[in-house]
C-alpha positions as CSV (number, residue, x, y, z in Angstrom):
1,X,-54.7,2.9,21.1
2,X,-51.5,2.5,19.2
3,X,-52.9,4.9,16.8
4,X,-52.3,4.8,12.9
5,X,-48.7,3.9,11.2
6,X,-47.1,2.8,8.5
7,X,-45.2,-1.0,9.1
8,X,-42.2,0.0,7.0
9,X,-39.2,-2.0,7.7
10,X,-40.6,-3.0,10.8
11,X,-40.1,-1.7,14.6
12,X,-42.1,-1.4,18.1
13,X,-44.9,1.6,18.9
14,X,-44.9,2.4,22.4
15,X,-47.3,4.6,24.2
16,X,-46.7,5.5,27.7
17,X,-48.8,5.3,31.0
18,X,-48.8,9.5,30.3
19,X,-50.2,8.9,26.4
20,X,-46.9,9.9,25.1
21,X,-46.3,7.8,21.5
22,X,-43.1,6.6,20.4
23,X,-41.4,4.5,17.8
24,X,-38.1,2.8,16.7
25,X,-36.9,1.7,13.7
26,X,-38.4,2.0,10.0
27,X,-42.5,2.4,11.6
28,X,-44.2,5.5,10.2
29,X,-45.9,7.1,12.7
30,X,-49.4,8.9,11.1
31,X,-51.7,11.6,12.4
32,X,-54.2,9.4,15.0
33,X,-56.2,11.9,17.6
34,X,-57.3,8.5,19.0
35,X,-53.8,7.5,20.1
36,X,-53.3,6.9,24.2
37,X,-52.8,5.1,27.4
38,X,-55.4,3.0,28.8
39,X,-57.0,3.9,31.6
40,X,-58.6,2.9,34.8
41,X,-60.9,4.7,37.5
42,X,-59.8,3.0,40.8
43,X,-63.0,4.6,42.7
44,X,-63.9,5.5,46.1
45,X,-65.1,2.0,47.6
46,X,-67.8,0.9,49.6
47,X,-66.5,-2.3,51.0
48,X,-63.7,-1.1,53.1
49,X,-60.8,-0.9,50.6
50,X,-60.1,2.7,51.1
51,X,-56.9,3.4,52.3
52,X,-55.6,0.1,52.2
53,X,-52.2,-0.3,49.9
54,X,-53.4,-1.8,46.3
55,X,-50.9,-4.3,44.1
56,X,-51.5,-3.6,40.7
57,X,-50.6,-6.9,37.9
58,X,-50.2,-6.2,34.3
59,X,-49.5,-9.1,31.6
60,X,-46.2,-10.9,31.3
61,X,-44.3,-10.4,27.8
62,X,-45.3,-12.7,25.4
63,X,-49.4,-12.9,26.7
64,X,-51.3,-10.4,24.5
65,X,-51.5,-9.9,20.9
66,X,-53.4,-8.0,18.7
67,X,-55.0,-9.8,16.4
68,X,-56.2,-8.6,12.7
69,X,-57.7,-11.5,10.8
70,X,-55.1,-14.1,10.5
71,X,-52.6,-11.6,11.4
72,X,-51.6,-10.3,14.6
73,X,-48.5,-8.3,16.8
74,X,-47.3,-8.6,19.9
75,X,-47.6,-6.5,22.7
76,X,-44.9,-6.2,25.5
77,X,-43.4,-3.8,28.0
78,X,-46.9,-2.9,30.0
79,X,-45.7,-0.1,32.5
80,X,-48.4,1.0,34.9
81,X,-48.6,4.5,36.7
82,X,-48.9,4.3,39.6
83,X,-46.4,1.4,39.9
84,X,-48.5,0.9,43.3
85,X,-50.6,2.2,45.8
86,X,-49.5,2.3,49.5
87,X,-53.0,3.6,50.6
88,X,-55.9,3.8,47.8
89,X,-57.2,8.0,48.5
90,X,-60.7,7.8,49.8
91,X,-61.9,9.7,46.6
92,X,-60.3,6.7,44.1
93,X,-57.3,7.5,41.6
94,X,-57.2,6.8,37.9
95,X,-54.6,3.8,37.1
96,X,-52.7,4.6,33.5
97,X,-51.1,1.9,31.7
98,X,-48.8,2.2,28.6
99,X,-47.5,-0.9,26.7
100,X,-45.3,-1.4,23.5
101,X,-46.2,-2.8,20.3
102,X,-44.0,-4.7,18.4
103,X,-44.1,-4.3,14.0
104,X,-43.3,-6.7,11.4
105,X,-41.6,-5.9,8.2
106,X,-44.5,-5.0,6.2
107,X,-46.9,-6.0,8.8
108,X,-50.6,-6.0,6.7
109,X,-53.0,-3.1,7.1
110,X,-56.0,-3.5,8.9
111,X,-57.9,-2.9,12.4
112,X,-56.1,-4.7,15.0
113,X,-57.9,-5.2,18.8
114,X,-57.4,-7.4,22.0
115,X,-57.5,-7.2,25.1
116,X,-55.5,-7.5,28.2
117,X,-56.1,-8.8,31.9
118,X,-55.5,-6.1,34.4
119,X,-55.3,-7.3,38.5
120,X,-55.7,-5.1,41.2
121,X,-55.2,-6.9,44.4
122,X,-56.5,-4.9,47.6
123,X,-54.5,-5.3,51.1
């Protein structure tokens, strides 16, 4: 969740895999307690996957947009934590992912959603 703002001039929104917002140039950052990461409960397994290394695939740039209507942004830069597993812990780990979102001048208001594709590829 990107979390409210104000388009302005235009820039890029980027939350980190930790839930840390940012922004660059003329976005407006508002007050959003709904703002963070997305994240993933890579459990304990029951079909033998524990403690096997785990490769982790997030989108290529230019594959997942947010979409408004008729009106949409792109979002870029997904950046996973952890980058990868070399053994999966018995007892699972949560997978964090942060992206960036990029602004138009005067992008138009309204609730933007999507989706993303998220691989996790066992050993």
């Amino acid at each position: 969740d990107f979390g409210r703002f104000v388009a302005g001039s235009g820039g890029t929104i980027t939350i980190s895999p930790t839930g840390v917002r940012s922004r660059t140039g003329g976005v407006v950052l508002l007050n959003s307690p709904a703002v963070g990461q997305a994240g993933f409960n890579l459990g304990k397994s029951s079909n033998g996957n524990n403690n096997k290394a785990v490769i982790i695939s997030v989108p290529t740039n230019g594959s997942v947009r947010l979409s408004s209507g008729a009106n949409s942004m792109a979002v870029n830069g997904f950046v996973n934590n952890p980058a990868s597993i070399v053994a999966l812990p018995s007892a699972g780990t949560t997978l964090s992912v942060g992206a960036t979102l990029t602004v138009a001048p005067n992008q138009p208001a309204g609730t933007y959603s999507g989706s993303f594709p998220l691989t996790v590829n066992f050993q």
